[in-house]
C-alpha positions as CSV (number, residue, x, y, z in Angstrom):
1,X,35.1,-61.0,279.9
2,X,32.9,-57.8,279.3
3,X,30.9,-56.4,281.7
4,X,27.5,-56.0,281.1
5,X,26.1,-52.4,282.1
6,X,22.3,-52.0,283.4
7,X,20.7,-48.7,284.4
8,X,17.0,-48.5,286.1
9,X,15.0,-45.7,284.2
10,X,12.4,-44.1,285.7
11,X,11.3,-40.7,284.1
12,X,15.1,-39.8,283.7
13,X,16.3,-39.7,280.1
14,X,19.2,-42.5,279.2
15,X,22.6,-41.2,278.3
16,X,23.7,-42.7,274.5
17,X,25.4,-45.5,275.4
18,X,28.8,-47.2,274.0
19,X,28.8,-50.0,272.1
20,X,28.3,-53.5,273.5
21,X,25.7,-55.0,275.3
22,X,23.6,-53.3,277.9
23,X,20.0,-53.8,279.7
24,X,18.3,-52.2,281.7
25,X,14.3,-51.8,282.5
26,X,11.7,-48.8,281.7
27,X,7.8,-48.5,282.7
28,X,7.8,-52.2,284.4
29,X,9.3,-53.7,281.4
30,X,13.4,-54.8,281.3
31,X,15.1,-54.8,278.4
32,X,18.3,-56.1,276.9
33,X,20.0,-54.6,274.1
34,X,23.1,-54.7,271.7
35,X,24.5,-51.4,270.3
36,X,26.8,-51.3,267.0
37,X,29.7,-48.4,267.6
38,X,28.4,-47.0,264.1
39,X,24.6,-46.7,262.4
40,X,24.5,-49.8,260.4
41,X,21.8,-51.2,257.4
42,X,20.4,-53.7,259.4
43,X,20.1,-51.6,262.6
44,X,17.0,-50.6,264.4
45,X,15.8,-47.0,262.6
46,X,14.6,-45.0,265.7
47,X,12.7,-43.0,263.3
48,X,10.7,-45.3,262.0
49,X,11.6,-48.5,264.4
50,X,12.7,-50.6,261.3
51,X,15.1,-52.2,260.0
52,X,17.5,-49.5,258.4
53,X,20.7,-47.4,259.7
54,X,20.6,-47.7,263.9
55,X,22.8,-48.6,266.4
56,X,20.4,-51.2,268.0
57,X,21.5,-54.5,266.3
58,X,19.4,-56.5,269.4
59,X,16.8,-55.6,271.7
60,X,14.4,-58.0,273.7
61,X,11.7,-56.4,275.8
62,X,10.4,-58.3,278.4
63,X,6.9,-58.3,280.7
64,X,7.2,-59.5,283.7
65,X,4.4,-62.5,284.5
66,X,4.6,-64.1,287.9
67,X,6.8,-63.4,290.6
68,X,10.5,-63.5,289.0
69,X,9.0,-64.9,285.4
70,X,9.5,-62.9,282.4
71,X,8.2,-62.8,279.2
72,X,9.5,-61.9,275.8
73,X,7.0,-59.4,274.2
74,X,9.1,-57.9,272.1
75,X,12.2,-59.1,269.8
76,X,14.2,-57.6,267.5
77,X,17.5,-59.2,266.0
78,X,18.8,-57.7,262.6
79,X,14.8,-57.6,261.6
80,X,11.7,-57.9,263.8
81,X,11.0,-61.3,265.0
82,X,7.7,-60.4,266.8
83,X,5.8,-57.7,269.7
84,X,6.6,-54.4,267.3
85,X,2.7,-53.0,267.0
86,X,1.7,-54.1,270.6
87,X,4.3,-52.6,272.7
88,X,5.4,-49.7,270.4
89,X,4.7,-46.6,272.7
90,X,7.2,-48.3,275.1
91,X,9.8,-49.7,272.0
92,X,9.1,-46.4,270.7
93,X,10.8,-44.3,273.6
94,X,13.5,-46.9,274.5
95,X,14.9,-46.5,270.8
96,X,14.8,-42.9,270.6
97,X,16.9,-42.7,274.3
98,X,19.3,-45.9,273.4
99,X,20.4,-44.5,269.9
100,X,20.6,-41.2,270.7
């Protein structure tokens, strides 16, 4: 059974990570994400937060709405499913730390 690392991010930047699953949260948001050992085609760019040579295979951001509820705002699995344009400042610096 693997063991799923988290991290709480608050200013600090995130070390690259090692492949696998991981989650963590950053400005309010959490996040869970899945990281290929090597850049792949249909990984998450963090250039241009694409599809296209990443690391990020997965990553759900998630808003939190009422007490313990969360939200998905923001999915991306092999391709973006939805949330890109409205959340990207905070998609924008969560890819650049997780691929690193």
């Amino acid at each position: 059974m693997a063991v799923m690392p988290s991290m709480s991010w608050k200013g600090a930047g995130v070390r690259p990570r090692a492949a696998g699953a991981c989650a963590g949260t950053v400005e309010g948001y959490r996040w869970e994400a899945y990281l290929a050992r090597e850049p792949v085609s249909y990984g998450l760019n963090p250039q241009t937060l694409y599809k296209g040579q990443g690391r990020i295979v997965r990553l759900e951001l998630l808003a939190p709405v009422a007490g313990r509820v969360w939200r998905r705002v923001a999915v991306y699995n092999r391709g973006w499913v939805f949330g890109r344009k409205a959340y990207l400042p905070v998609l924008a610096r969560l890819v650049r730390e997780l691929d690193g």
